[in-house]
C-alpha positions as CSV (number, residue, x, y, z in Angstrom):
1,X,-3.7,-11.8,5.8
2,X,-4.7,-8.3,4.8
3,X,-2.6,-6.0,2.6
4,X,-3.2,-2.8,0.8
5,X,-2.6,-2.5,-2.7
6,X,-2.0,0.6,-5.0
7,X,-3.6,0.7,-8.4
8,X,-1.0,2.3,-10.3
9,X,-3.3,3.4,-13.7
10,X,-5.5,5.2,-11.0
11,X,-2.2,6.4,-9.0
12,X,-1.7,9.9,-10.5
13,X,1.5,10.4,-8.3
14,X,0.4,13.4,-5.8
15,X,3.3,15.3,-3.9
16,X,2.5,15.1,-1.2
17,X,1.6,11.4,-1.1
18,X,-0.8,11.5,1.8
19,X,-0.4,7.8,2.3
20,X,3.1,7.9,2.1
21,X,3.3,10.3,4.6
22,X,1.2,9.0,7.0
23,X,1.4,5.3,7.1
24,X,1.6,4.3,10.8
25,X,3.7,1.6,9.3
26,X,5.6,3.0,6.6
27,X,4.8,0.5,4.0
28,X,5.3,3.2,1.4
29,X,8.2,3.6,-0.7
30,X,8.9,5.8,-3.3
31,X,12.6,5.5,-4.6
32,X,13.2,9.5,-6.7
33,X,9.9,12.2,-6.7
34,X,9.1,11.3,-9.7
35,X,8.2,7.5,-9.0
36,X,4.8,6.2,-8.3
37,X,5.0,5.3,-4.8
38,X,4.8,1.2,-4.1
39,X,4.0,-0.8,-1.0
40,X,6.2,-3.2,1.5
41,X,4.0,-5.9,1.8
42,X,6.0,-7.1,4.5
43,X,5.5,-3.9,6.5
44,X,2.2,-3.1,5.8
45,X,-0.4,-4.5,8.4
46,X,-3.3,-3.9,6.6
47,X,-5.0,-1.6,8.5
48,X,-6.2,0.1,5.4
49,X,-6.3,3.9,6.9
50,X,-4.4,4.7,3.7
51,X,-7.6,4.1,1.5
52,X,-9.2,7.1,2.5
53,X,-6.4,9.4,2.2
54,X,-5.7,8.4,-1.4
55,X,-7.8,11.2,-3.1
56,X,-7.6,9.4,-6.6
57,X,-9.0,6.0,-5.1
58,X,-5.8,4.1,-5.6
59,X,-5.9,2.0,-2.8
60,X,-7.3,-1.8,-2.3
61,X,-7.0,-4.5,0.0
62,X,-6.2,-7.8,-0.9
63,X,-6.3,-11.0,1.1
64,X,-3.8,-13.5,1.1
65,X,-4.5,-16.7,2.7
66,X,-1.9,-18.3,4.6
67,X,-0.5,-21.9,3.4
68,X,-1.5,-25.1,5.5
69,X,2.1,-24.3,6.6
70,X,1.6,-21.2,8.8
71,X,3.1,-18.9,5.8
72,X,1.8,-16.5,3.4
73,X,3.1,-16.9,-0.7
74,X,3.1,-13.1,-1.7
């Protein structure tokens, strides 16, 4: 399974947070404005059109395999 990932030391906290915003899936959390924003990796589907909104290239996607029982182990 693909996820998206946010490097938070390249994360420099923009407002607006065009991935937050625009997430078809609205992986992307952000508790109080001045919070780094953070993923749902349950939510997000890994279609990775947050990676090129990010203007700080914060954004990576990981692979998770799934276990020999049908289930991923974030």
């Amino acid at each position: 399974m693909k996820r998206a990932i946010i490097h938070m030391e390249k994360c420099l906290n923009c407002v607006p947070c065009e991935p937050l915003e625009r997430c078809p899936m609205k992986a992307f959390l952000r508790e109080c404005p001045e919070d780094k924003p953070w993923i749902d990796l349950y939510k997000c589907s890994g279609c990775m059109k947050c990676k090129p909104l990010c203007p700080n290239g914060a954004m990576e996607m990981i692979t998770q395999p799934c276990s020999t029982h049908g289930k991923t182990t974030w």
